[in-house]
VOZA-781748 format. One record per residue: residue number from 1; x, z, y of N, C-alpha, C in turn. Coordinates in pm, whole numbers. Layout:
// VOZA-781748
resi,nx,nz,ny,cax,caz,cay,cx,cz,cy
NUM,X,Z,Y,X,Z,Y,X,Z,Y
...
END
This chain:
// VOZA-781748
resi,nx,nz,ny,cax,caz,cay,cx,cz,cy
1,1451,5288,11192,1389,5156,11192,1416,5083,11323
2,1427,5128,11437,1416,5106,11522,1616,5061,11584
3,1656,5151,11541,1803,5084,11516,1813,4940,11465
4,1731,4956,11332,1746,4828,11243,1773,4708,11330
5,1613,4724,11379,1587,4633,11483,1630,4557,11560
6,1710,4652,11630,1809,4613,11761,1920,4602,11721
7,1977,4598,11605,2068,4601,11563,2104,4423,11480
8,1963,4411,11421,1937,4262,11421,1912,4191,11513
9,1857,4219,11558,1851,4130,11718,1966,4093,11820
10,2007,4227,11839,2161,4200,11898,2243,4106,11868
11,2270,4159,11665,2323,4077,11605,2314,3882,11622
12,2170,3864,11602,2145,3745,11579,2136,3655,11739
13,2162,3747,11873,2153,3693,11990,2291,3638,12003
14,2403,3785,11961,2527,3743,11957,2605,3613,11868
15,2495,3611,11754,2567,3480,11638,2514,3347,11753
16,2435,3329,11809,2381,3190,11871,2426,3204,12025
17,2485,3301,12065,2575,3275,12217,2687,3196,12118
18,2753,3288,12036,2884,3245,11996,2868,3090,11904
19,2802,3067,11841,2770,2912,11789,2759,2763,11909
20,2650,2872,12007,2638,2806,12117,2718,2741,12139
21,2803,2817,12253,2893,2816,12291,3036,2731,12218
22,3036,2777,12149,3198,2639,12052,3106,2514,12022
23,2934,2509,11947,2969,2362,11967,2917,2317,12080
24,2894,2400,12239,2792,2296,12328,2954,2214,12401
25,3039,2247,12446,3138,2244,12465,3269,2276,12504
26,3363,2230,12514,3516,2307,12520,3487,2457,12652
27,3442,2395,12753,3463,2467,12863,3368,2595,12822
28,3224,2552,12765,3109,2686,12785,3227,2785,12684
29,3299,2757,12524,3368,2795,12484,3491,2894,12535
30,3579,2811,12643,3664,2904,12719,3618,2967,12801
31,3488,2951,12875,3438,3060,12954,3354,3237,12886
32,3306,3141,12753,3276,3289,12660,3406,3364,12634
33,3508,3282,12596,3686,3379,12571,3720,3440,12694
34,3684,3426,12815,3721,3485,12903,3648,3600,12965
35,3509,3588,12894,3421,3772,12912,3458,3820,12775
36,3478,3803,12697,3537,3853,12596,3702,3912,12612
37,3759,3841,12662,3848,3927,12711,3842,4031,12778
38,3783,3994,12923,3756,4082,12978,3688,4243,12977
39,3589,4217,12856,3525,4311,12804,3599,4389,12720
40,3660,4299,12648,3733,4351,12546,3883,4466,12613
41,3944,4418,12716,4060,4502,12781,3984,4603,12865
42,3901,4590,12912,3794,4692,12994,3775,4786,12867
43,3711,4757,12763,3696,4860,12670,3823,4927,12640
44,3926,4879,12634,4034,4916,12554,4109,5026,12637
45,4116,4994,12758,4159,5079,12904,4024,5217,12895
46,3942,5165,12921,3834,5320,12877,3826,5410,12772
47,3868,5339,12634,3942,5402,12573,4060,5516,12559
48,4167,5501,12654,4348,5501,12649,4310,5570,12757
49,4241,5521,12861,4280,5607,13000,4213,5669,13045
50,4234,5810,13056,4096,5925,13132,4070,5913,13259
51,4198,5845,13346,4136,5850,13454,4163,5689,13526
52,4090,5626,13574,4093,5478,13580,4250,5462,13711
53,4311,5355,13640,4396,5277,13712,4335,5175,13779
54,4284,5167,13844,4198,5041,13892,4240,4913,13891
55,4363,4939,14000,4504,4799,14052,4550,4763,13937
56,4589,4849,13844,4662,4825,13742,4637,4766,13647
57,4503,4794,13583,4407,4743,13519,4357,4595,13528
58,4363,4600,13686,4292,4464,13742,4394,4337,13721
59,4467,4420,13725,4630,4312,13737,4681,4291,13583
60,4623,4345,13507,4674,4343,13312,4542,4249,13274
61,4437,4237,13342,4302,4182,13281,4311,4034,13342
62,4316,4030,13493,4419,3898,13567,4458,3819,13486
63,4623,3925,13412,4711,3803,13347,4692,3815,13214
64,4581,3856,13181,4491,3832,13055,4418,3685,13040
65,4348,3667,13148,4251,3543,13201,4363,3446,13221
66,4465,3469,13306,4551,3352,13318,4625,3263,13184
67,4647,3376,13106,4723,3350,12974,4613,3265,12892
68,4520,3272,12889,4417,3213,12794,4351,3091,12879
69,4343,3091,12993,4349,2953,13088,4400,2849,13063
70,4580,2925,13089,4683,2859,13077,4682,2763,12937
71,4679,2832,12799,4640,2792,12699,4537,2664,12689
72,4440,2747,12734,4316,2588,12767,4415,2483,12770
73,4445,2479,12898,4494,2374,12996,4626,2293,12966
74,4701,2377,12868,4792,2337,12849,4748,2244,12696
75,4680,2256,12663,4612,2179,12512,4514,2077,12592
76,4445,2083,12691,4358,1974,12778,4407,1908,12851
77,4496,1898,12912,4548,1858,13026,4592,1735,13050
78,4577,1684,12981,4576,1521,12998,4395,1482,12999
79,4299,1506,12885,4246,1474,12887,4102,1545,12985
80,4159,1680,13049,4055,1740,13178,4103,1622,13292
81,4186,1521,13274,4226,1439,13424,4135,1326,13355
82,4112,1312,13253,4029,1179,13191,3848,1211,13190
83,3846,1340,13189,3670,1388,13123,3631,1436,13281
84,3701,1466,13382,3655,1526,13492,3671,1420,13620
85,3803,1381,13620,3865,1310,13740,3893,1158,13699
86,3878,1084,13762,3951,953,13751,4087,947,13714
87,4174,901,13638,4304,890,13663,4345,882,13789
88,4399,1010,13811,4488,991,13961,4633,1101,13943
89,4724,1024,14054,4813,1089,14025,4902,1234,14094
90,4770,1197,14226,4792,1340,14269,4724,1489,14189
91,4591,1433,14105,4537,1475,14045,4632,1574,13917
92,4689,1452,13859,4761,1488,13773,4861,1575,13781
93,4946,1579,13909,5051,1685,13999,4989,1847,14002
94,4843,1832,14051,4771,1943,14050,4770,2001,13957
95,4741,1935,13866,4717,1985,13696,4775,2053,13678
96,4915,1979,13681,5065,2053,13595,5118,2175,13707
97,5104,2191,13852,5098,2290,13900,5019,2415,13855
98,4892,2379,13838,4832,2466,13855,4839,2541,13693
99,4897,2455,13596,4945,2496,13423,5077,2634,13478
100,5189,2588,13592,5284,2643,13605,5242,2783,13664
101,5151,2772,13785,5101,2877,13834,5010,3017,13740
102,4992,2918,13651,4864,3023,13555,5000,3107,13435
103,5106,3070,13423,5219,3148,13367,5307,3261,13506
104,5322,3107,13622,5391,3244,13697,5299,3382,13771
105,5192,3328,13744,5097,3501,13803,5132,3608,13715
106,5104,3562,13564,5094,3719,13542,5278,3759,13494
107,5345,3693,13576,5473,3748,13583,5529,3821,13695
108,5463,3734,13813,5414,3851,13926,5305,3990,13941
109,5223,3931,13871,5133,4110,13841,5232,4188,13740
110,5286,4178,13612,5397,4255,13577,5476,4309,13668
111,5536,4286,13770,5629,4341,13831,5541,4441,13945
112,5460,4363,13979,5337,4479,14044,5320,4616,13967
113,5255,4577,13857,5255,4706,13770,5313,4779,13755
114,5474,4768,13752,5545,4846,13722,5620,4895,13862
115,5590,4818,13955,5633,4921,14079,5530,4999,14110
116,5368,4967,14081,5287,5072,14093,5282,5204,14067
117,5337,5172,13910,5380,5319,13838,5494,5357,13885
118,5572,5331,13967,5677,5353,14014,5691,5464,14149
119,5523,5415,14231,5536,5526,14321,5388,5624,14243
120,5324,5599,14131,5213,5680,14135,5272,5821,14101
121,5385,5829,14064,5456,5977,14062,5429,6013,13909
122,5370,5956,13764,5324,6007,13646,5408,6047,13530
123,5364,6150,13524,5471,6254,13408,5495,6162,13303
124,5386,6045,13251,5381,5975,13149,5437,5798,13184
125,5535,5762,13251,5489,5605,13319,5513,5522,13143
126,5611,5615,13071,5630,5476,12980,5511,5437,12892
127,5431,5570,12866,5286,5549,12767,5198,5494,12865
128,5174,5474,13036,5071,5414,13064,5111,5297,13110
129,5277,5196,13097,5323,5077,13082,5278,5055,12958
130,5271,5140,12875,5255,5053,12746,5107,5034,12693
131,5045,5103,12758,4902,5078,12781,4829,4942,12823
132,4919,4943,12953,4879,4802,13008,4920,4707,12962
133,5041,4687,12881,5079,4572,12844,5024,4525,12656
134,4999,4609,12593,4962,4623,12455,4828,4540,12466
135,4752,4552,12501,4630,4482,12523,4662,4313,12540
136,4706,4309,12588,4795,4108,12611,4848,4059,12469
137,4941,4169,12427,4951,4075,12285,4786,4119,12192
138,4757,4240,12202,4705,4256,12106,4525,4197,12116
139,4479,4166,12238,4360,4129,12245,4393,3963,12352
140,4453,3973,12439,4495,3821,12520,4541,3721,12408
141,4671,3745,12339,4730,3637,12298,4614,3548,12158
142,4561,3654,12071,4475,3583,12005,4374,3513,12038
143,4325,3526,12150,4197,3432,12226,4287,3346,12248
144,4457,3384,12310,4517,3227,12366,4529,3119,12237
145,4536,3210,12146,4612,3085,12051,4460,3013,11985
146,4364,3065,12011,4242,3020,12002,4174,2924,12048
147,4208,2920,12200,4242,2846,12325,4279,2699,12281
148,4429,2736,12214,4503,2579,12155,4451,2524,12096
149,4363,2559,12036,4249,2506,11936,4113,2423,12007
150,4100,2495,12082,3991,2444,12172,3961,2298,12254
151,3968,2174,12215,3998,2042,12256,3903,2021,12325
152,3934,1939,12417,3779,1928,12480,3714,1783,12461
153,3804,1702,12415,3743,1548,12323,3708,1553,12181
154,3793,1673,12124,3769,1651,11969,3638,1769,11916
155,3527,1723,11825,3424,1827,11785,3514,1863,11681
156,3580,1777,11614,3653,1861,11476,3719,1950,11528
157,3812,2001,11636,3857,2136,11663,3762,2201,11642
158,3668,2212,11748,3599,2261,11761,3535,2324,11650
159,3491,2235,11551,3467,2311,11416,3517,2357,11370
160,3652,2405,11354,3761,2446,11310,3763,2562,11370
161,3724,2589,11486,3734,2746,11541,3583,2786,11465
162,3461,2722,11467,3339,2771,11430,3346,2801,11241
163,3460,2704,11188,3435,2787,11072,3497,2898,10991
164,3639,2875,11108,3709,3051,11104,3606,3151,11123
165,3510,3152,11236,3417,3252,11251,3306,3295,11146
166,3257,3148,11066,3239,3170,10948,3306,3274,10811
167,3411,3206,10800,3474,3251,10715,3503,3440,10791
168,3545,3458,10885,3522,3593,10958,3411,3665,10919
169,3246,3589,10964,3149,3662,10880,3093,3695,10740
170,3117,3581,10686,3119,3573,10536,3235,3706,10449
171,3322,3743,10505,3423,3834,10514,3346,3989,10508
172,3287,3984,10659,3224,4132,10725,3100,4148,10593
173,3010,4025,10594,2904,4014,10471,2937,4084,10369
174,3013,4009,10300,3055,4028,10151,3102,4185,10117
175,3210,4206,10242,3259,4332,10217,3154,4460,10205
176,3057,4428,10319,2974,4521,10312,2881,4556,10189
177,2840,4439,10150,2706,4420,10070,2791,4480,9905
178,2880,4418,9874,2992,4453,9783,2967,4578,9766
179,3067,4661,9904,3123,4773,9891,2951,4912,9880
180,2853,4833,9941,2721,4928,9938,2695,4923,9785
181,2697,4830,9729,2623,4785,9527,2739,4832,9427
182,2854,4813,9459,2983,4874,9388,3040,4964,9422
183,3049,5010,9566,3156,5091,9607,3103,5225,9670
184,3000,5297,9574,2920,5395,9660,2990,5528,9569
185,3049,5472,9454,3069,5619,9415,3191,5672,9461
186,3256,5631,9536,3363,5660,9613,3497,5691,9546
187,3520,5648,9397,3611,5618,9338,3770,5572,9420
188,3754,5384,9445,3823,5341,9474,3843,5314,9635
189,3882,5413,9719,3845,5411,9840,3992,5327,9890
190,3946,5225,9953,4076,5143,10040,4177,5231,10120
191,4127,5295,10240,4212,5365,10291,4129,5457,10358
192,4140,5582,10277,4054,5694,10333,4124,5767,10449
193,4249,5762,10465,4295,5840,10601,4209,5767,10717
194,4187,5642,10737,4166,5596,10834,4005,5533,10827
195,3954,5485,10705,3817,5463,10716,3751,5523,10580
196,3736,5628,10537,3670,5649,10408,3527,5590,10354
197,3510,5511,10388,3397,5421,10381,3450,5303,10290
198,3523,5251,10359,3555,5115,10276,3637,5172,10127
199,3604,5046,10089,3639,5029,9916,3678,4934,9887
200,3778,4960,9781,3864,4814,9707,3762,4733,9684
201,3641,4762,9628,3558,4659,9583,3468,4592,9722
202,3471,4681,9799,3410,4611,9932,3508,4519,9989
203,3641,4557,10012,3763,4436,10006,3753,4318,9930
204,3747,4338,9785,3745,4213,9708,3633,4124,9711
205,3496,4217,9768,3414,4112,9755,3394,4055,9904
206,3453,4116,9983,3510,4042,10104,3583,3875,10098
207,3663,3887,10003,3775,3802,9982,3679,3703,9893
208,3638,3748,9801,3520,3651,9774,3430,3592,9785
209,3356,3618,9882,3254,3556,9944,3295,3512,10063
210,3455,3530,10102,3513,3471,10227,3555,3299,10178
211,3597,3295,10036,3630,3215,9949,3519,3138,9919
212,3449,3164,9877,3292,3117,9859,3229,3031,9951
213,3254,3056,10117,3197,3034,10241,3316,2928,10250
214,3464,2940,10173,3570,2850,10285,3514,2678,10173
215,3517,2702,10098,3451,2577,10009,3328,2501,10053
216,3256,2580,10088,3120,2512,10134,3164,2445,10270
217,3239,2582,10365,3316,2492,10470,3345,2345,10461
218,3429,2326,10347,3552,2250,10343,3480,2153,10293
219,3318,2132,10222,3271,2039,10157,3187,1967,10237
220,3108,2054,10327,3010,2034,10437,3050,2007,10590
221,3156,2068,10623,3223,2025,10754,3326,1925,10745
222,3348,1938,10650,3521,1851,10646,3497,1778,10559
223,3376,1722,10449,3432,1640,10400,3533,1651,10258
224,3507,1827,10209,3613,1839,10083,3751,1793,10132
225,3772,1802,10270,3936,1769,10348,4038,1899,10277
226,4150,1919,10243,4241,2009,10251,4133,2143,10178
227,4045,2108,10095,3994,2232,10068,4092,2361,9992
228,4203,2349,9936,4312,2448,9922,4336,2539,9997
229,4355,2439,10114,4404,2511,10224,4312,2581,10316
230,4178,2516,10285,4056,2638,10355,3984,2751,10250
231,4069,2764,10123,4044,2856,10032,4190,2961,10055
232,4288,2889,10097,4411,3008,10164,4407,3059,10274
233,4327,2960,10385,4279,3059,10518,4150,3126,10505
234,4092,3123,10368,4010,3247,10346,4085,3357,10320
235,4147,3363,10207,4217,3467,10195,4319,3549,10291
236,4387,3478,10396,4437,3498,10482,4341,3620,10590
237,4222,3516,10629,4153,3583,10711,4068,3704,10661
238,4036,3720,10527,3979,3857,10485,4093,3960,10464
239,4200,3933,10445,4323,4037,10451,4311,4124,10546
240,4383,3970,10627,4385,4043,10799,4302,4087,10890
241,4216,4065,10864,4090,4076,10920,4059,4203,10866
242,4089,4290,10741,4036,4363,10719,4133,4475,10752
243,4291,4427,10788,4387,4493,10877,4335,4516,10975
244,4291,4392,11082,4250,4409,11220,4132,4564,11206
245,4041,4550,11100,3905,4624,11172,4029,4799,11143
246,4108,4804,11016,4163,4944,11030,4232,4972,11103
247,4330,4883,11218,4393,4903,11301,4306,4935,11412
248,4183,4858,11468,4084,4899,11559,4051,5096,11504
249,3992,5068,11388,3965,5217,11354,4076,5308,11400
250,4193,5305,11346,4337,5389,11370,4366,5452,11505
251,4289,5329,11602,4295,5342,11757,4197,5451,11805
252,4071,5355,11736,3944,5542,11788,3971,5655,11751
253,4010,5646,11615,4030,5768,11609,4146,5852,11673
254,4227,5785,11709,4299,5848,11770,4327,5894,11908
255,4166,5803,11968,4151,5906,12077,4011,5931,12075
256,3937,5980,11891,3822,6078,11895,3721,5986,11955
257,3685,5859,11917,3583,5749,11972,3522,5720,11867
258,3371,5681,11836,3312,5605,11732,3335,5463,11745
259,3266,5391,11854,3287,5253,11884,3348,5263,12026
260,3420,5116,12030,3502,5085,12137,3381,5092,12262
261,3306,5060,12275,3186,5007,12365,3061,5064,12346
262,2956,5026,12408,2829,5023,12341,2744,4881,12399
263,2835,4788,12451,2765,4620,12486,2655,4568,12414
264,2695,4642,12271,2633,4525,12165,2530,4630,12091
265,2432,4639,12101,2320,4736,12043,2311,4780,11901
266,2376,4895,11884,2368,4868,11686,2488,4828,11649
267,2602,4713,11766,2684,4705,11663,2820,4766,11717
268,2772,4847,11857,2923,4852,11922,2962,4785,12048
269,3097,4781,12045,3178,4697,12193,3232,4530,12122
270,3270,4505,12226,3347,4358,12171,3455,4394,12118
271,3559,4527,12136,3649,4529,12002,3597,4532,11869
272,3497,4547,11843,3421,4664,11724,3363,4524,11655
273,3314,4395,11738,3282,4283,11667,3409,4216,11682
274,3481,4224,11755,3682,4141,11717,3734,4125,11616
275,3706,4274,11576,3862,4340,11538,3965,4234,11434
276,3817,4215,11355,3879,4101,11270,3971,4000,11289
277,3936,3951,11448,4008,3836,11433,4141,3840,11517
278,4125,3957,11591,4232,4009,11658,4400,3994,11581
279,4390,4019,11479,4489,4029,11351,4474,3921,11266
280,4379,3848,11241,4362,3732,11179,4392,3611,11155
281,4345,3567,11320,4394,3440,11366,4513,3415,11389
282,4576,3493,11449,4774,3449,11495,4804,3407,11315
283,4777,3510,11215,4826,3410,11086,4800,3303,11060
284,4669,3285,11029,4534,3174,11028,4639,3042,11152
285,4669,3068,11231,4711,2976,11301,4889,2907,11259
286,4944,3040,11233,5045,3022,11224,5076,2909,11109
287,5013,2971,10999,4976,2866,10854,4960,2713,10879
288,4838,2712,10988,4781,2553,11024,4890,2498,11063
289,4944,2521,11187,5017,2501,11227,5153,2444,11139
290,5186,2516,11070,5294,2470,10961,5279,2354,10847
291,5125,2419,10772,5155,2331,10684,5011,2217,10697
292,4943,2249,10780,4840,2135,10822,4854,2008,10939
293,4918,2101,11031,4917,1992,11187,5025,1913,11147
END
């Protein structure tokens, strides 16, 4: 009972930081993506590595923050010289420096890294290069492309990231509630090597009530805008999303972990509430991008 508890609570502290946060504005938004990162590569390194790289670490989490900055800034950057500063044009020089600088750091911490491992003397350097760098595409780049999304004049972006997260929970919902009322006799198990829990029918009713949630989306936020196309980035995002959480799983188990963390009371680390979108969004984006923008 007492799990329950904290497990709702957690839950429901974490849904209203994260609501908060995307609609109070752009910046409170990129500053939540950037402890989320952080948390998130901190977990992932405690995970992978028994014995802490400190420098190394510090310098992969660095050009973690820079990459998703950069992103910001490079989608704001005209209009952070309009919402913050007067039009000016030294102002504006700064800007675009400081866009160039937030790419050339973590090209200089790369080369750090790898001369680090260069004198640490380790029987293993190519598995703990690939340690450090796996985390950037696999937890950095999706906050970046998240980032692009993130406007700091427009609320409709903005909604647009809040109802992916929707459609994300409506996803985790469905699947669960589904797979507990249909999927207990353990018949149709999704992928038992890696999670014997889940079920085709906890999948489908994932996909359905992800579908369910992208309509109401599309009627209530948007206006019945492109609702097709927020009934295909449902389906999109309960796929992958349900890739992301078995690829997260694939990882613990393979180095003998329940949850990535224990941040979140009841529910885990910030990979363990990600995972979904870790794998999600780069499609989800890729799609918009093509056949929406």
């Amino acid at each position: 009972m007492k799990n329950l508890i904290a497990r709702t609570l957690s839950g429901l502290l974490f849904l209203v930081i994260m609501v908060g946060c995307i609609l109070w504005n752009a910046y409170a938004f990129l500053a939540l993506t950037c402890i989320i990162v952080i948390l998130g590569m901190n977990e992932f390194f405690k995970m992978f590595f028994q014995k802490p790289h400190k420098i190394q670490q510090f310098l992969s989490i660095f050009s973690g923050i820079c990459i998703v900055a950069w992103a910001f800034l490079f989608q704001n950057i005209y209009y952070i010289e309009d919402d913050i500063f007067d039009k000016s044009e030294l102002i504006e020089i700064l800007l675009f420096l400081l866009n160039g600088f937030l790419i050339l750091l973590p090209i200089i911490a790369t080369i750090i890294i790898f001369v680090l491992e260069l004198y640490k003397k380790s029987e293993k350097p190519f598995e703990n290069l690939s340690l450090f760098f796996i985390p950037i595409f696999y937890i950095v780049i999706p906050f970046a492309l998240i980032q692009l999304c993130n406007d700091v004049p427009s609320n409709r972006h903005n909604f647009f990231i809040l109802a992916f997260f929707i459609l994300i929970w409506a996803n985790d919902v469905g699947a669960y509630c589904f797979g507990m009322l249909l999927g207990q006799n353990g018949k149709h198990k999704l992928f038992p090597r890696i999670s014997p829990k889940k079920s085709w029918e906890g999948f489908i009713g994932g996909i359905i009530t992800a579908v369910v949630a992208s309509i109401l989306v599309s009627k209530f936020m948007f206006y019945s805008e492109n609702m097709h196309h927020w009934i295909i980035i449902a389906i999109i995002t309960s796929v992958f999303g349900t890739f992301g959480d078995l690829v997260e799983s694939m990882l613990k188990r393979s180095v003998g972990v329940k949850d990535s963390g224990k941040i979140i009371p009841g529910h885990g680390g910030i990979l363990d509430r990600f995972d979904a979108v870790l794998l999600s969004f780069p499609i989800v984006f890729v799609y918009m991008a093509t056949f929406i923008l």
